[in-house]
C-alpha atoms as one frame of an Amber mdcrd trajectory, in Angstrom:
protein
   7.332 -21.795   9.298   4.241 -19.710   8.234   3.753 -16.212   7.431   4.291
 -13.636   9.819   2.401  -9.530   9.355   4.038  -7.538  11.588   4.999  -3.814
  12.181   8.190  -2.675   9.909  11.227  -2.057  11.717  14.251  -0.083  10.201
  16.449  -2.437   8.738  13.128  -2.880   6.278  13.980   0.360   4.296  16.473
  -0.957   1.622  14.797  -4.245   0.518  11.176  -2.835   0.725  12.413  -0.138
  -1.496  13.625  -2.788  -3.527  10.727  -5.196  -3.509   8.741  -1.320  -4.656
  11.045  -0.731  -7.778  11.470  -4.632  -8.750   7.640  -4.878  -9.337   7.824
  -1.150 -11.238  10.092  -2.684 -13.364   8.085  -6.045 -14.061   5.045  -3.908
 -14.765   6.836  -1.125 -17.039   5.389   1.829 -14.547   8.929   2.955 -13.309
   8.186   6.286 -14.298   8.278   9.933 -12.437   4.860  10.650 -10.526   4.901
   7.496  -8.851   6.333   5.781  -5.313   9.409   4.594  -8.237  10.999   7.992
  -7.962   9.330   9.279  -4.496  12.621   9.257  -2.095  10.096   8.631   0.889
  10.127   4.830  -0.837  13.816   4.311   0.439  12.840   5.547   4.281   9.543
   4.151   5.041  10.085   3.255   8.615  10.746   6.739   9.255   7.226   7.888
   6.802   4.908   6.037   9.266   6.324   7.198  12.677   2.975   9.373  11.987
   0.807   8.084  14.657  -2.089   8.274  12.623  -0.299   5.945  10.025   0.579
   1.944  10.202   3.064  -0.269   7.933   2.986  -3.936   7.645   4.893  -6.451
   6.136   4.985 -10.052   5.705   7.634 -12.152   6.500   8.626 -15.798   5.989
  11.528 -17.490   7.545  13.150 -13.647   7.538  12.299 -12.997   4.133  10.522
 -10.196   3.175   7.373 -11.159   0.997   5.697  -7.902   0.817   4.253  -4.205
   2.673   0.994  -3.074   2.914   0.164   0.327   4.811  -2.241   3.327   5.630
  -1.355   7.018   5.765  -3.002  10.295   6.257  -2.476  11.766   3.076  -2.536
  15.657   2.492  -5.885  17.048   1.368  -8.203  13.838   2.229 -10.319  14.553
   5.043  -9.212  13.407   8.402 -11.770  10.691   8.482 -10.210   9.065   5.158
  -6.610   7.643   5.172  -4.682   6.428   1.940  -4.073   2.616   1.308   0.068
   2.668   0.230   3.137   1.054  -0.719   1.011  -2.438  -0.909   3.297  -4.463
  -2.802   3.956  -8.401  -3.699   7.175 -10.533  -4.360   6.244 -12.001  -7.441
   6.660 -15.869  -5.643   4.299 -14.295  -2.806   1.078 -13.417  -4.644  -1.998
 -15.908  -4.985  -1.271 -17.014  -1.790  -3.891 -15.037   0.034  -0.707 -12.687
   1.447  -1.967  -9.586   0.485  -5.535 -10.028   1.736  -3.883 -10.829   5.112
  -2.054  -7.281   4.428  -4.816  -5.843   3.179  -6.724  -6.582   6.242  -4.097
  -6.227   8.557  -4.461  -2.342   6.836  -8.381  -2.190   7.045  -8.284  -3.302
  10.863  -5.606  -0.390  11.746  -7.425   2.197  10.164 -10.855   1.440  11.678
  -8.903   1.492  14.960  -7.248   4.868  14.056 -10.828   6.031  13.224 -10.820
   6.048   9.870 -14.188   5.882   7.858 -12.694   5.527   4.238 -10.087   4.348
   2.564  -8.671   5.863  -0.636  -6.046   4.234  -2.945  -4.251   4.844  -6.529
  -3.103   2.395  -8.475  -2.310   1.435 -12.221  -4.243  -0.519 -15.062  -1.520
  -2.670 -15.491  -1.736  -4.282 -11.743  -5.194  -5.636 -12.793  -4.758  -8.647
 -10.042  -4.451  -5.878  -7.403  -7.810  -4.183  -8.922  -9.655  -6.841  -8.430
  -8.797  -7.781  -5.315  -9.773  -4.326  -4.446 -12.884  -4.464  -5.861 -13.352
  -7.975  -4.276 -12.547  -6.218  -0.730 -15.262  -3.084  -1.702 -13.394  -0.683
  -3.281 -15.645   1.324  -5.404 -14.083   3.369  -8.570 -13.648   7.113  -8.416
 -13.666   9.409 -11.469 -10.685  11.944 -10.431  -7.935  11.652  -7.342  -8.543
  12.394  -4.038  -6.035  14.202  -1.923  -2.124  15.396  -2.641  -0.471  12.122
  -2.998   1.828  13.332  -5.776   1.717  10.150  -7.667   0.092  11.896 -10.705
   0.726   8.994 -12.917  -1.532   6.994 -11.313  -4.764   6.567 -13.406  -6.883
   4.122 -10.769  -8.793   6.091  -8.346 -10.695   3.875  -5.377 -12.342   4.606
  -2.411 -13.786   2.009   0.420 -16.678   2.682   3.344 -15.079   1.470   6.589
 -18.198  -0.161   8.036
């Protein structure tokens, strides 16, 4: 059985928040200002009932492998949505899972109208940079927006063409 990207559903909440905090922990980042200690990481279903948001996660043979989403974050403009919660099991990376995630992402925003896509991340998910960069993320000097993740020290934004 292959991979499956589909919508989350509810019972997704506990092991996505899970999956989150596991690879906090692998990468020593589980500290406050980040998605570790944000309490909207152990309801995401309900987070992206927003209409102008999406959340997708891969699944094989009912496991989950990883999440990927969009969301309008406070004080972006409301033609630039945040990339968020994008996340690996360790066994799921290098197997071209989160570019199918990442698209699946990319295609919902241009669809919701977006014309940019912002993100935050962490020096020490260097893979994940890179794959950004790979996907044209350009590096930003300073944060965009009121994500309240203000130990994030990555800053990237990406034209929606």
């Amino acid at each position: 059985m292959g991979i499956i990207i589909r919508n989350i559903k509810k019972n997704d909440n506990p092991l996505l928040a899970e999956l989150i905090r596991t690879v906090f922990r692998e990468f020593n980042i589980d500290q406050p200002g980040t998605v570790y200690t944000d309490p909207a990481t152990d309801n995401l279903f309900e987070l992206f009932q927003n209409d102008q948001s999406a959340y997708f996660v891969a699944e094989k043979a009912e496991q989950l492998m990883g999440g990927c989403g969009i969301y309008p974050t406070d004080g972006l403009t409301e033609s630039c949505a945040e990339l968020v919660k994008f996340y690996l099991s360790p066994e799921s990376r290098g197997k071209g899972i989160g570019k199918r995630l990442l698209e699946a992402s990319l295609n919902k925003a241009k669809e919701l109208g977006y014309r940019q896509i912002y993100l935050e991340s962490f020096p020490e998910l260097d893979k994940a940079i890179g794959m950004y960069a790979k996907a044209g993320f350009k590096a930003l000097n300073k944060p965009l927006g009121n994500s309240g993740h203000t130990a994030c020290t990555i800053w990237m934004i990406k034209e929606l063409g």
